[in-house]
C-alpha positions as CSV (number, residue, x, y, z in Angstrom):
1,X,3.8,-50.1,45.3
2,X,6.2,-51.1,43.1
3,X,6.4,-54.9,44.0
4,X,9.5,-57.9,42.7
5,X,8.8,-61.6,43.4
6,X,11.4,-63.4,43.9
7,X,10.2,-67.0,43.0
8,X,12.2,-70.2,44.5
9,X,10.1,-73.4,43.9
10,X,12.3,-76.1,45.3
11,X,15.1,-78.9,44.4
12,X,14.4,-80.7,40.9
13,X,14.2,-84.2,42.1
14,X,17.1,-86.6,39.5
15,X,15.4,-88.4,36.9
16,X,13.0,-91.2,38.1
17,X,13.0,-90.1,41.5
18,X,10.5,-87.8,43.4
19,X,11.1,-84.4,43.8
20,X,12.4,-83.3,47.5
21,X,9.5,-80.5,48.5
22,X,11.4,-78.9,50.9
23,X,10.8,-75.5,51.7
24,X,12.2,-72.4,50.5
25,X,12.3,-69.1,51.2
26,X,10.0,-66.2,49.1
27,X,11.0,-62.7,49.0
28,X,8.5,-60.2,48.1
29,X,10.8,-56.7,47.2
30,X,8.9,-53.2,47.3
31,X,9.2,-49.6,47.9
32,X,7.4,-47.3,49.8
33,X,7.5,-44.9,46.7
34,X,4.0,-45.4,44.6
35,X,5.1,-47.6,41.4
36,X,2.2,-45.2,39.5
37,X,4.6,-42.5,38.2
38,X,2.1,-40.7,36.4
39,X,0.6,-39.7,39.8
40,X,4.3,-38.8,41.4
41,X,4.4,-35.9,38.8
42,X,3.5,-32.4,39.9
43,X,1.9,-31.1,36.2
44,X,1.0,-27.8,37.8
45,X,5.0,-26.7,39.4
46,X,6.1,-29.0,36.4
47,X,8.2,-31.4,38.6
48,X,8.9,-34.8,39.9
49,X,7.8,-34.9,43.9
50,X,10.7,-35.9,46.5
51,X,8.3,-39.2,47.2
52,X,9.4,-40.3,44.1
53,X,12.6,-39.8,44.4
54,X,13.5,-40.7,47.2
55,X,11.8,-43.4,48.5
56,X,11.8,-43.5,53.0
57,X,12.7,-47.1,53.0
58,X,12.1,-51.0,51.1
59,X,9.6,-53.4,52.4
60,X,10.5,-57.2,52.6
61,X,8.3,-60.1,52.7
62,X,9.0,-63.2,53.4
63,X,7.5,-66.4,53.7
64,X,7.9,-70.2,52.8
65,X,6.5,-72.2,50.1
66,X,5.5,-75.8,51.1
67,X,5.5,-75.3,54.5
68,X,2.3,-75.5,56.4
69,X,2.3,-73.2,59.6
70,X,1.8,-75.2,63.1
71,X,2.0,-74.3,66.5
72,X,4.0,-77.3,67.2
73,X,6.9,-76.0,64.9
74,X,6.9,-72.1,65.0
75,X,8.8,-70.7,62.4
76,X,11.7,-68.7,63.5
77,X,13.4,-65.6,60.8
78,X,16.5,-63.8,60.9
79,X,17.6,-61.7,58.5
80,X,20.9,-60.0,58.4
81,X,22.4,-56.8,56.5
82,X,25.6,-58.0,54.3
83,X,26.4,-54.2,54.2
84,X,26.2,-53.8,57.8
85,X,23.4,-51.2,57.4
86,X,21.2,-52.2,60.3
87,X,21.3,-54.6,63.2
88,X,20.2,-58.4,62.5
89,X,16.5,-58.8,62.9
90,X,15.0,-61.3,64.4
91,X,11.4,-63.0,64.9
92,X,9.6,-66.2,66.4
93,X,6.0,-66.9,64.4
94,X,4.4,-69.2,67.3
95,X,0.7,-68.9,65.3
96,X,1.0,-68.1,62.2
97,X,-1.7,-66.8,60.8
98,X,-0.3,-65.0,57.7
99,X,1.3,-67.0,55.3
100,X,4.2,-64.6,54.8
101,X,5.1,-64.9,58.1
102,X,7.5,-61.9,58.1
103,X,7.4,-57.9,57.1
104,X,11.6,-56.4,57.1
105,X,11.8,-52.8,56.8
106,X,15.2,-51.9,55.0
107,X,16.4,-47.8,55.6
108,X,18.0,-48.6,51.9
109,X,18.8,-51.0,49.1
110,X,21.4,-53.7,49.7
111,X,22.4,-57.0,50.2
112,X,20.4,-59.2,53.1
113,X,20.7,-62.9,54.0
114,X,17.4,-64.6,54.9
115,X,17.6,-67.6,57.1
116,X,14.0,-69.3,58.3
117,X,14.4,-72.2,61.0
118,X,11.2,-74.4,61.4
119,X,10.7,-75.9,65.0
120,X,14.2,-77.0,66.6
121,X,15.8,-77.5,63.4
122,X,19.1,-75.8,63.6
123,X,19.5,-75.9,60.2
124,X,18.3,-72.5,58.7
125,X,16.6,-72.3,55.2
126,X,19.1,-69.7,53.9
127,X,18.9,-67.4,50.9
128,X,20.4,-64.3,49.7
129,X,19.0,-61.2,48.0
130,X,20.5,-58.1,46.5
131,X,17.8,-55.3,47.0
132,X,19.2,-52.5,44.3
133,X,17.0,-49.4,42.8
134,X,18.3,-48.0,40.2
135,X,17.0,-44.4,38.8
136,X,17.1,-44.0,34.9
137,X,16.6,-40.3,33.9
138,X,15.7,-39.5,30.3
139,X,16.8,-36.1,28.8
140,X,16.6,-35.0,25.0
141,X,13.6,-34.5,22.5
142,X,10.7,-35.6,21.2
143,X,12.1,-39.1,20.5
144,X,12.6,-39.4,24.6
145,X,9.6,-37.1,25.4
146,X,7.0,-39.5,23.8
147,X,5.8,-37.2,21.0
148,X,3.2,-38.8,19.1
149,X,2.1,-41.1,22.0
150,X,-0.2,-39.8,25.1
151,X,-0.8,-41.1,28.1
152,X,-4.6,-41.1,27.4
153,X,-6.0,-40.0,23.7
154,X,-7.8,-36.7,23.5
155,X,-11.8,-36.9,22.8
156,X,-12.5,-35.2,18.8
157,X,-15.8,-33.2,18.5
158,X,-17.8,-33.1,15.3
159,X,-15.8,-30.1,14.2
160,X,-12.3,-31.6,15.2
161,X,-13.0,-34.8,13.4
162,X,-13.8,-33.1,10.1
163,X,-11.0,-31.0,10.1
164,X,-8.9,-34.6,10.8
165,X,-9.8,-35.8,7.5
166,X,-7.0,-36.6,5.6
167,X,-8.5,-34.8,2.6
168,X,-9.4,-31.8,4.4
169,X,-6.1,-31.6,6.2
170,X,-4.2,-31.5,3.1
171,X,-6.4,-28.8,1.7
172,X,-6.8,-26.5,5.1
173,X,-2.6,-26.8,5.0
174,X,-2.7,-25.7,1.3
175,X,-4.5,-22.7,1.9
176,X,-2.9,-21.9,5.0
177,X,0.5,-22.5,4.1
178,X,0.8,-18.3,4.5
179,X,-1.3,-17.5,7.3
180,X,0.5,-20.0,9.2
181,X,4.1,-18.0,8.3
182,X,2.7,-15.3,10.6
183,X,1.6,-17.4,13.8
184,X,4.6,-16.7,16.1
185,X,5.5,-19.5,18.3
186,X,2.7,-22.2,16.8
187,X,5.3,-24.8,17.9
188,X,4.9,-24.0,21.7
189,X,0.7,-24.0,21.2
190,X,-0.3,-27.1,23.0
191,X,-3.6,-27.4,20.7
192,X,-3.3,-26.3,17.7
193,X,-6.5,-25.5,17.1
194,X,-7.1,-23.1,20.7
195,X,-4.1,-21.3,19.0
196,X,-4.6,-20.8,15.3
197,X,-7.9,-22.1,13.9
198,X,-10.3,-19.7,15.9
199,X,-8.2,-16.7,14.2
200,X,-8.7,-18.4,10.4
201,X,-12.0,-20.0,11.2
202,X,-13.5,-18.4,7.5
203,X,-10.6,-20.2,6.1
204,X,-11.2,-23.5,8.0
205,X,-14.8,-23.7,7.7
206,X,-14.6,-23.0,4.0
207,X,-12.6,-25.8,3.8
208,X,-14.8,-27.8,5.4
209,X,-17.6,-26.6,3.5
210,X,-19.3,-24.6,6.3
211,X,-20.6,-21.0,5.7
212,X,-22.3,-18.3,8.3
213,X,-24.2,-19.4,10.9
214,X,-23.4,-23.0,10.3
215,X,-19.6,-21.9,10.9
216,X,-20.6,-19.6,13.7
217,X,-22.3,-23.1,15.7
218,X,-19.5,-25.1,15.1
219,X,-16.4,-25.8,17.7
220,X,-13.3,-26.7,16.1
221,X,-11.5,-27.4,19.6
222,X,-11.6,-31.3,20.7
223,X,-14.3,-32.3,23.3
224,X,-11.8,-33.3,25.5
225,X,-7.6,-33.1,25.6
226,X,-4.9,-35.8,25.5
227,X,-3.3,-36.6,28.7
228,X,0.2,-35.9,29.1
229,X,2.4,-36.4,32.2
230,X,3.7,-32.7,31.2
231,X,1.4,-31.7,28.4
232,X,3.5,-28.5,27.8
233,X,6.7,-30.7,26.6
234,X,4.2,-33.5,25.2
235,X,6.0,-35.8,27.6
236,X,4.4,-38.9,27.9
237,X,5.2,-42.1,29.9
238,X,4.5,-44.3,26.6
239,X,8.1,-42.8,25.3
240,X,10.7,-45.3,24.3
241,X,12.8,-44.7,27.6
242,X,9.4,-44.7,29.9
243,X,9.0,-48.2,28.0
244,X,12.4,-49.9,28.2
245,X,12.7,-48.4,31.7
246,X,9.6,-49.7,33.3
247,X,10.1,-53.0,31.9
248,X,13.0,-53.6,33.6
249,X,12.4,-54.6,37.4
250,X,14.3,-58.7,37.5
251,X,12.3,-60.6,39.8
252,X,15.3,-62.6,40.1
253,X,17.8,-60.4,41.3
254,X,15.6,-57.8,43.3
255,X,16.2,-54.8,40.9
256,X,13.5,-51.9,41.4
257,X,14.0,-49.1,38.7
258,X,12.5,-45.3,39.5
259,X,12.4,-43.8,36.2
260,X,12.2,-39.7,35.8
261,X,11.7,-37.6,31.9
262,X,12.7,-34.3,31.9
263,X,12.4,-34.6,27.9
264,X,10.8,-32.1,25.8
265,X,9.6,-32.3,22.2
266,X,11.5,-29.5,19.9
267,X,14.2,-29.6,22.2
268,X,17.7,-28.5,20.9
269,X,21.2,-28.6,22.4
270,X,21.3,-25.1,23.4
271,X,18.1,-24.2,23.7
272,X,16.3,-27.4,25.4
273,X,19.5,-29.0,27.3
274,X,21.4,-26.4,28.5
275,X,19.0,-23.1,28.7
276,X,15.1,-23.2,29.0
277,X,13.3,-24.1,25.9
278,X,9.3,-23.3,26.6
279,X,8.2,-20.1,29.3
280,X,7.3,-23.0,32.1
281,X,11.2,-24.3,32.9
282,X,13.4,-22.4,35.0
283,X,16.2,-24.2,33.6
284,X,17.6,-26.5,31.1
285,X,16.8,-29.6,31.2
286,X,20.4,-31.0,32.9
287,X,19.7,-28.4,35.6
288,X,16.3,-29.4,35.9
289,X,17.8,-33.2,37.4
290,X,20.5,-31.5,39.3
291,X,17.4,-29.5,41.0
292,X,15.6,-32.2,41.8
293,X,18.5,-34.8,42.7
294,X,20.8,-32.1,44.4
295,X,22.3,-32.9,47.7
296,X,20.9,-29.5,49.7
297,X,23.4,-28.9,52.0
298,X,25.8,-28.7,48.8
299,X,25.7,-25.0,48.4
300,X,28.9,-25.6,45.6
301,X,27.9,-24.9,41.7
302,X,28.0,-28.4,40.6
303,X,26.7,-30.3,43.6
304,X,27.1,-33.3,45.1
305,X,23.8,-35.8,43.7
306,X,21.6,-37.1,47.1
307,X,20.7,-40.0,44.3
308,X,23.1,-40.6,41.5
309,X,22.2,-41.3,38.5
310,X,22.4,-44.8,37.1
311,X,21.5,-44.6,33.9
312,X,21.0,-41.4,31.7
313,X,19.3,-41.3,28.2
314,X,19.4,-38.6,25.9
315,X,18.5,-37.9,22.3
316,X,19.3,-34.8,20.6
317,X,20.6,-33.2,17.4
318,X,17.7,-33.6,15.3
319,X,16.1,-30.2,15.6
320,X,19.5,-28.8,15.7
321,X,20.2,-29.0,11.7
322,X,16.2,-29.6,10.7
323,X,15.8,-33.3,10.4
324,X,13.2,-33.5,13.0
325,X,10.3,-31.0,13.9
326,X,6.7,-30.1,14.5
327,X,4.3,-29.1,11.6
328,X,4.8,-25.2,12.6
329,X,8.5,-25.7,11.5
330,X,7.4,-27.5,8.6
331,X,5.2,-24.9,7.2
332,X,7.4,-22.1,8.5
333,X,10.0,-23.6,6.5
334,X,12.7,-24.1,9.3
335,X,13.1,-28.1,8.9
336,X,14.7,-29.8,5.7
337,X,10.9,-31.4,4.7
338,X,9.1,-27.6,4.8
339,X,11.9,-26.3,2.4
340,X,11.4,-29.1,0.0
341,X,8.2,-27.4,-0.9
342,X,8.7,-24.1,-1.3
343,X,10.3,-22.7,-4.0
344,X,13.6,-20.4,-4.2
345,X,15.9,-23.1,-3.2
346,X,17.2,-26.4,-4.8
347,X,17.2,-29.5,-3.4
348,X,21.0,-29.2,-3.4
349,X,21.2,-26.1,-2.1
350,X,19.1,-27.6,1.0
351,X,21.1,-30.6,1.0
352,X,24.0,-28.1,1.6
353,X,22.7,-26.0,4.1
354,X,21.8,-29.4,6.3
355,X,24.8,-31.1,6.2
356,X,26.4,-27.5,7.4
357,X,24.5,-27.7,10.4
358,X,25.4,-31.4,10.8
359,X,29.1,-30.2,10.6
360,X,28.4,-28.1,14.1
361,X,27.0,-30.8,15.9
362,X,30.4,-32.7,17.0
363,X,31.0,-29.3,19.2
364,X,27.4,-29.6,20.4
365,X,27.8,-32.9,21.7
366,X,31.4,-32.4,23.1
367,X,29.9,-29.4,25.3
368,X,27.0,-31.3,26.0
369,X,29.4,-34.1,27.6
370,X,31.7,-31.7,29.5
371,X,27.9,-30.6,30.9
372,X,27.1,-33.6,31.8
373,X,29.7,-34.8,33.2
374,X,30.3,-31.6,35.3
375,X,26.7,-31.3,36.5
376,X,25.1,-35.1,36.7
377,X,28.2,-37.5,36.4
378,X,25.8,-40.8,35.7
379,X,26.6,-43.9,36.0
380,X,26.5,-44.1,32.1
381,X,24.9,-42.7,29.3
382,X,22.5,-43.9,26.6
383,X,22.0,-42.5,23.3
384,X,19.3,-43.1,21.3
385,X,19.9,-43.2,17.2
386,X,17.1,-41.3,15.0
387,X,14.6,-44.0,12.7
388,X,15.5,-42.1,9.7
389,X,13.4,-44.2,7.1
390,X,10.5,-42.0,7.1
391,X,8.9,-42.7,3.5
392,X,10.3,-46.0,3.0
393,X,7.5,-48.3,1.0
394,X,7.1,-51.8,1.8
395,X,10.4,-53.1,0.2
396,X,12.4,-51.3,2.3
397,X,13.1,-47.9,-0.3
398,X,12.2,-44.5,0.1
399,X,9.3,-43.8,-2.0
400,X,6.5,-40.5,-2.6
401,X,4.3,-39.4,0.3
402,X,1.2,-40.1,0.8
403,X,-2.1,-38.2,2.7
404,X,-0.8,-34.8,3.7
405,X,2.6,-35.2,1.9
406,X,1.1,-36.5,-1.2
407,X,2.3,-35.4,-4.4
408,X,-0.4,-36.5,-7.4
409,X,-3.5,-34.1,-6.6
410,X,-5.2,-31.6,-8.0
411,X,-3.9,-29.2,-5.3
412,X,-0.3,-28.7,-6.6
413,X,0.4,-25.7,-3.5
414,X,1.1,-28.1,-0.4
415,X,4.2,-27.0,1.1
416,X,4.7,-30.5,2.3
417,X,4.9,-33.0,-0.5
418,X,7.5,-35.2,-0.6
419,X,8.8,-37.0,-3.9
420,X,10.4,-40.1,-4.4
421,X,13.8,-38.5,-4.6
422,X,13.6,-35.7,-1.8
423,X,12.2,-39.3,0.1
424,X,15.8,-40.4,-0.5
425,X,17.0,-37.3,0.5
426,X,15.8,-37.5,3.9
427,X,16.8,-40.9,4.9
428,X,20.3,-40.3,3.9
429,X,20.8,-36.9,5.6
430,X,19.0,-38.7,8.4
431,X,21.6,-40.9,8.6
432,X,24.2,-39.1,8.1
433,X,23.1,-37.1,11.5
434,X,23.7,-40.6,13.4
435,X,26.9,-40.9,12.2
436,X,28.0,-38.0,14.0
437,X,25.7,-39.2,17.1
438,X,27.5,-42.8,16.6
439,X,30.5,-41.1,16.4
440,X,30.0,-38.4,19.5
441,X,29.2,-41.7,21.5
442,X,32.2,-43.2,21.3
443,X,34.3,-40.0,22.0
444,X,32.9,-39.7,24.8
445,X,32.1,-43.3,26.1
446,X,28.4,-43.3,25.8
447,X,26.1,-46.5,25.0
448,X,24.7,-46.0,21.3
449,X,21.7,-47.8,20.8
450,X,22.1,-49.1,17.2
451,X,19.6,-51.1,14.7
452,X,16.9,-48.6,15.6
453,X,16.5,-47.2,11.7
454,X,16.9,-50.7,10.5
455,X,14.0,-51.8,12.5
456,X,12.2,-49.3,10.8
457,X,12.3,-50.0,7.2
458,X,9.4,-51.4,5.2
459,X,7.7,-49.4,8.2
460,X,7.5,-45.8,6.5
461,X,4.8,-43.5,6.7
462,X,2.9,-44.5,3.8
463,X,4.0,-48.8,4.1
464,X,0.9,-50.5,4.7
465,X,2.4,-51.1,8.0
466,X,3.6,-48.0,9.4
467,X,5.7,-47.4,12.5
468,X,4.7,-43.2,12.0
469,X,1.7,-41.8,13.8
470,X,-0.4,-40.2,10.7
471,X,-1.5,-36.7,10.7
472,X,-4.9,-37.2,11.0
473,X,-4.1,-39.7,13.7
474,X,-2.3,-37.1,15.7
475,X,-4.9,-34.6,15.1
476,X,-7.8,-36.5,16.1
477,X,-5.8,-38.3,19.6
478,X,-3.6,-34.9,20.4
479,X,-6.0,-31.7,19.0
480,X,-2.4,-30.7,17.0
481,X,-0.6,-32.0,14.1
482,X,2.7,-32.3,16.1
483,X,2.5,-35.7,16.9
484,X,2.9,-36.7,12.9
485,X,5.9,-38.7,11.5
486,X,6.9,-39.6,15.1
487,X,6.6,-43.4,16.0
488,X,3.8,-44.3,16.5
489,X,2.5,-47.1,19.1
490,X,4.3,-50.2,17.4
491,X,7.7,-47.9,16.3
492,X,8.1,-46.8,19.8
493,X,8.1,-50.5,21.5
494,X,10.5,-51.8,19.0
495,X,12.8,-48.8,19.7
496,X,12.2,-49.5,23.4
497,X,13.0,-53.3,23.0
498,X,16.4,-52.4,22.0
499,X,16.3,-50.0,24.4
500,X,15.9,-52.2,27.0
501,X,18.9,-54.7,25.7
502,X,21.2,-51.9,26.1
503,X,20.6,-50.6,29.5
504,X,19.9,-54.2,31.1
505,X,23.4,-55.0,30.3
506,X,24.5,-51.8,31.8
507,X,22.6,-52.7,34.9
508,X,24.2,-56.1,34.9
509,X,27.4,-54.8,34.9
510,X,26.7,-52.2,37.6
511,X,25.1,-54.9,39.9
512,X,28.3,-56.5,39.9
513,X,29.8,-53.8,42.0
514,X,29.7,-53.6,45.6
515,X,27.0,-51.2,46.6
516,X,25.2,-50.5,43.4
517,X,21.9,-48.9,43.8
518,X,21.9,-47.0,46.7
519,X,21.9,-43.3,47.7
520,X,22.9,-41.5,50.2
């Protein structure tokens, strides 16, 4: 259960006197909603369960510290609903025999006031508690899904963890740079070694140095899967939001926080937000919350919320105009780093094409606020800025790749090297794609999470203290290279710790209002 203490330890006594141990009043906060949300997840109808959601009622404990329970002074409770939601509720503890001395069951979040009387004292021990659960949905793209990060690391066999070599990686993408131009749809392959390296298994094994029979005997799947809380989006709940989100319950105020991702990895305005993006959703990911927060006996097309949302996060834009992306896209040559390496356009000419796409995104985001506004109507909205300093070395400047984007090898065909210079390239078209985020956030009077990219210099992929999961990282935890230049472990909590600054002072803010945190 997920469980708030609400600490009071007493009256600091002035200096040079003894402290007054009188007793207070303890308030133990929960749910009857599981706090484990990976198990509140349906993975096979892809979907949050009502439980979850919408928890039946909030448990209370209460007891005293430094009081010592006796039957000559039975402790008497009353606790009383600020908001008028229930009656007063009262009890008489004659023999005590647990410590807590008394269980309130709340219908809903609100404000109570605790008074305990001990004996014939008629002097209650008084304190007040705001009880307020807020829910924080997370919408958007890899950056929200968790990309990069699963719950639980998949298991390599022998022949997965030879193909994860570094070397052998950038050699097996070398020479399958154009088989891989003819895999439809590699981006949607959860492994990517169930979909493409048991049709070029020669090519792999060659690579590998294994020939015939030896090839033949060898599996090049992983011995076991990662764990994903919806492995078909690589949604995880190690994602920045799942991170700043979870960490946010104040044992001094009473805040519980439900958290629910609808994020997908490769998601795009269009196709990811608004319309379906993989075979599994029915809907786009906006509709997906109104689904499963929808008040049912709305029939109207933009219902009435049962649960409103508090706080919604959202990143998106990257895939839109290339800057982010999966290795399929890479070698396909749909993102700005797989067009750096193949030949027939100029750097410029890429540069152009880029920034073109950047030009459509202000329209994007204004019909992705009219859509969420319309459909979800949150209490606010969050928006995450892109760490755009992908190769930066140790001092902070972009510099050559390394491993599977190096550029001094005796292999001179890898679609994905990166130079110093197209380095550069990337970090400034990178940030000139959060301009237009920073900018689309105030237009329509979103949070912008800023610092996120500064955070992340001297943290590149090839700085000897990289915030970017590696490639043959993500191959040996994930079975797929599409975890690879996403942050890793350490780049996700710092993105989450500022994260986390941003939406606690939303939810201080909102728990100044009457009524905050409740649903109908």
């Amino acid at each position: 259960m997920r469980k708030l203490i609400n600490p009071d330890e007493g009256v600091a006594a002035p200096l040079g006197q003894e402290a007054v141990q009188t007793p207070s009043v303890v308030a133990t906060v929960v749910s009857t909603a599981p706090d484990q949300a990976e198990k509140q997840y349906n993975k096979r109808g892809h979907k949050w369960t009502p439980a979850y959601v919408f928890p039946k009622q909030y448990k209370v404990w209460l007891r005293l510290t430094r009081f010592e329970p006796s039957t000559e002074k039975p402790l008497h409770w009353r606790v009383e609903s600020l908001d008028n939601a229930f009656d007063p509720l009262e009890r008489s503890v004659t023999k005590p025999r647990d410590p807590r001395g008394f269980l309130v069951d709340l219908p809903a979040p609100g404000r109570i006031k605790i008074g305990a009387r001990i004996g014939k004292s008629q002097t209650p021990i008084v304190r007040e508690i705001n009880v307020r659960d807020y829910l924080i949905a997370s919408i958007g793209d890899s950056f929200s899904s968790g990309q990069g990060n699963p719950d639980a690391d998949g298991v390599p066999s022998e022949g997965s963890r030879a193909v994860c070599e570094a070397t052998t990686l950038y050699k097996l993408v070398a020479e399958l740079h154009a088989e891989l131009l003819d895999v439809p749809l590699l981006g949607d392959a959860v492994g990517m070694f169930e979909d493409v390296a048991d049709s070029i298994k020669d090519i792999t094994c060659s690579v590998i140095g294994l020939f015939g029979a030896d090839c033949d005997d060898v599996s090049l799947r992983p011995e076991s899967p990662p764990e994903w809380l919806e492995p078909k989006a690589w949604r995880s709940l190690k994602s920045a939001p799942a991170l700043a989100a979870h960490s946010l319950g104040d044992a001094n105020s009473g805040r519980l926080v439900t958290f629910v991702s609808v994020a997908s990895s490769g998601a795009e305005v269009d196709s990811g937000l608004l319309k379906p993006q993989r075979s599994f959703q029915k809907a786009g990911q906006i509709d997906e919350l109104v689904a499963l927060l929808r008040d049912r006996g709305d029939r109207g097309d933009n219902p009435q919320l049962k649960r409103p949302i508090d706080v919604l996060v959202m990143s998106i834009g990257g895939n839109d105009v290339g800057f982010a992306g999966t290795l399929s896209d890479m070698t396909k040559n749909v993102n700005f780093i797989g067009r750096l390496g193949t030949a027939g356009a100029s750097r410029d000419e890429i540069k152009r094409d880029v920034r073109a796409e950047i030009a459509k995104l202000p329209a994007k985001y204004d019909k992705v606020a009219k859509v969420i506004q319309e459909r979800l109507r949150p209490g606010a909205v969050v928006v995450l800025e892109y760490p755009t300093p992908l190769f930066d070395g140790n001092n902070g400047k972009p510099a050559e790749g390394c491993g599977l984007f190096k550029v001094d090898s005796a292999i001179t065909t890898s679609a994905l090297a990166i130079t110093e210079n197209e380095a550069g390239d990337i970090e400034t078209l990178g940030n000139e794609l959060n301009a237009v985020v920073r900018e689309a956030a105030s237009r329509h009077g979103w949070f912008y999470v800023d610092g996120i990219s500064d955070r992340f210099k001297q943290h590149g992929y090839c700085s000897s203290e990289s915030w970017y999961v590696f490639a043959e990282d993500s191959c040996n935890r994930q079975g797929d290279l599409e975890g690879m230049l996403h942050p890793n472990e350490s780049g996700t909590k710092a993105a989450a710790s500022l994260l986390k600054k941003e939406i606690n002072g939303i939810l201080n803010q909102l728990g100044n209002d009457t009524g905050d945190g409740k649903f109908a």
